[in-house]
C-alpha positions in Angstrom: 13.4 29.7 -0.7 13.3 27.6 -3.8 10.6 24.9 -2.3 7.4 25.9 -3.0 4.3 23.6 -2.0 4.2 19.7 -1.9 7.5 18.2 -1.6 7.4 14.6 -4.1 8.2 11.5 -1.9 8.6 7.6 -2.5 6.4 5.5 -0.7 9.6 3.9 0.5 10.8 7.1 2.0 7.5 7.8 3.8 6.7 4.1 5.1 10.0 2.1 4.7 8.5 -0.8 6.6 5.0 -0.9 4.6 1.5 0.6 5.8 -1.8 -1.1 6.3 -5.2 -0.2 5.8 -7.4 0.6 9.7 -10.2 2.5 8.5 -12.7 3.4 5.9 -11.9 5.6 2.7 -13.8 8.8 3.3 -14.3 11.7 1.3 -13.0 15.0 3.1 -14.9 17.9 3.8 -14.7 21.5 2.9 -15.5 23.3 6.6 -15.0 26.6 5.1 -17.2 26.0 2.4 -20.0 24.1 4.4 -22.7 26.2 5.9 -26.0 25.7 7.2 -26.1 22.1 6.7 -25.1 22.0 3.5 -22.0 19.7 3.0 -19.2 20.7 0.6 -16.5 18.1 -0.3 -12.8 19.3 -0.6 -11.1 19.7 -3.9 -7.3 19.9 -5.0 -6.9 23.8 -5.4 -4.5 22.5 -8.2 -6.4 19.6 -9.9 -9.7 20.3 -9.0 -10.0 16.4 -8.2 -11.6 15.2 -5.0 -10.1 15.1 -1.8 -10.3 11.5 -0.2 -8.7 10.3 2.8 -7.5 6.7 4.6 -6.2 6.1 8.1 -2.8 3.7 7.6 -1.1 2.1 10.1 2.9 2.6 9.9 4.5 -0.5 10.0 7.9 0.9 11.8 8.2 -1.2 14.9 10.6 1.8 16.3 7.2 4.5 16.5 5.2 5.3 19.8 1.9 3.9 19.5 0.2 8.0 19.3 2.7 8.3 15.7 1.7 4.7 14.0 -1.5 5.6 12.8 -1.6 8.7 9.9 -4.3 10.0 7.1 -3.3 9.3 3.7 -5.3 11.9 1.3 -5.9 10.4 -2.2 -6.5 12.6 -5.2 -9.3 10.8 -7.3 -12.3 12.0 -9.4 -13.8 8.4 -7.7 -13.4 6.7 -4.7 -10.3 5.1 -4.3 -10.6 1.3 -3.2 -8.7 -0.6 -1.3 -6.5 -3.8 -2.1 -8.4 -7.1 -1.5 -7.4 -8.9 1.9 -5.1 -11.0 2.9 -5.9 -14.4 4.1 -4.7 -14.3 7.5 -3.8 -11.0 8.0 -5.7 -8.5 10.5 -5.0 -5.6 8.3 -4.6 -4.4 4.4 -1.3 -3.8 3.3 -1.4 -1.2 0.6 1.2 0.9 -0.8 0.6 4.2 -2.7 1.7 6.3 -5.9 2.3 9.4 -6.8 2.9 11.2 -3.0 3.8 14.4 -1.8 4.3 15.7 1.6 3.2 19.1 3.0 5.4 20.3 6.3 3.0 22.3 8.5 3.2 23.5 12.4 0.3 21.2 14.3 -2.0 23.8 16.6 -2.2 21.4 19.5 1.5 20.6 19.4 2.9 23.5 17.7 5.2 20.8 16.4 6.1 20.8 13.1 4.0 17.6 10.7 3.2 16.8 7.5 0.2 16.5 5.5 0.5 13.3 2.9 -1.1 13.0 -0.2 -1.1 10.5 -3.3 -2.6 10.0 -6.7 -3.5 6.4 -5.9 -3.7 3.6 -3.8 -3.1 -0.3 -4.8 -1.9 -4.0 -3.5 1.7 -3.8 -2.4 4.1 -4.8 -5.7 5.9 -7.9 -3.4 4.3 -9.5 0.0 7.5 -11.3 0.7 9.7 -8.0 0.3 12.5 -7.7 2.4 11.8 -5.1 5.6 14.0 -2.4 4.6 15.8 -0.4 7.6 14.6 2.7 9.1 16.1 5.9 8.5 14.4 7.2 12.1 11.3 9.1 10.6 9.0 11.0 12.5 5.1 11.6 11.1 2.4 13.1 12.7 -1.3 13.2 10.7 
């Protein structure tokens, strides 16, 4: 089979509706590599650059309530931050740069999901963009 690793996405693609910001940016772990109390931080087997991750929101009115909320991981030699507030607003919007998705098969579900990554994370280009129509997606973190 000709694809091989991360598949390249638009942000448009993965969250045609926008995302916003729920949690914290954290840095992710590496379990395998942690022992004995001694924590190792994930990095990209490819870039070598840290392995950071945010909980979005999916702005798709259509989703369940279990498949609105997903990890982004962010690629970053520093920790990403996320846009300012807006006034008014309970949540961040954000959009992100640079992203790739990983299809895997979930072990509680044994559905399949996908793992999304991006190279960056910033202020959404237009706050009074148009909602664009869903193509029927279906993400699981």
């Amino acid at each position: 089979m000709a694809i091989q690793g991360p598949i390249p996405v638009s942000f448009d693609q993965v969250f045609p509706h926008g995302c916003y910001v729920v949690g914290e940016v954290e840095q992710v772990k590496d379990f395998t590599a942690s022992t004995g109390g001694r924590t190792v931080y994930a990095k990209d087997k490819t870039t070598g650059e840290l392995v950071w991750q945010v909980a979005v929101m999916d702005a798709d009115p259509t989703l369940k309530a279990g498949q609105k909320t997903v990890a982004v991981k962010i690629l970053s030699p520093v920790q990403p931050v996320p846009p300012p507030p807006l006034p008014g607003l309970p949540f961040v919007p954000v959009e992100f740069d640079g992203m790739t998705a990983t299809a895997y098969v979930a072990e509680k579900t044994g559905r399949l999901a996908w793992s999304l990554r991006a190279r960056a994370m910033r202020a959404p280009r237009s706050a009074t963009a148009p909602v664009k129509a869903s193509a029927g997606k279906e993400m699981a973190a």
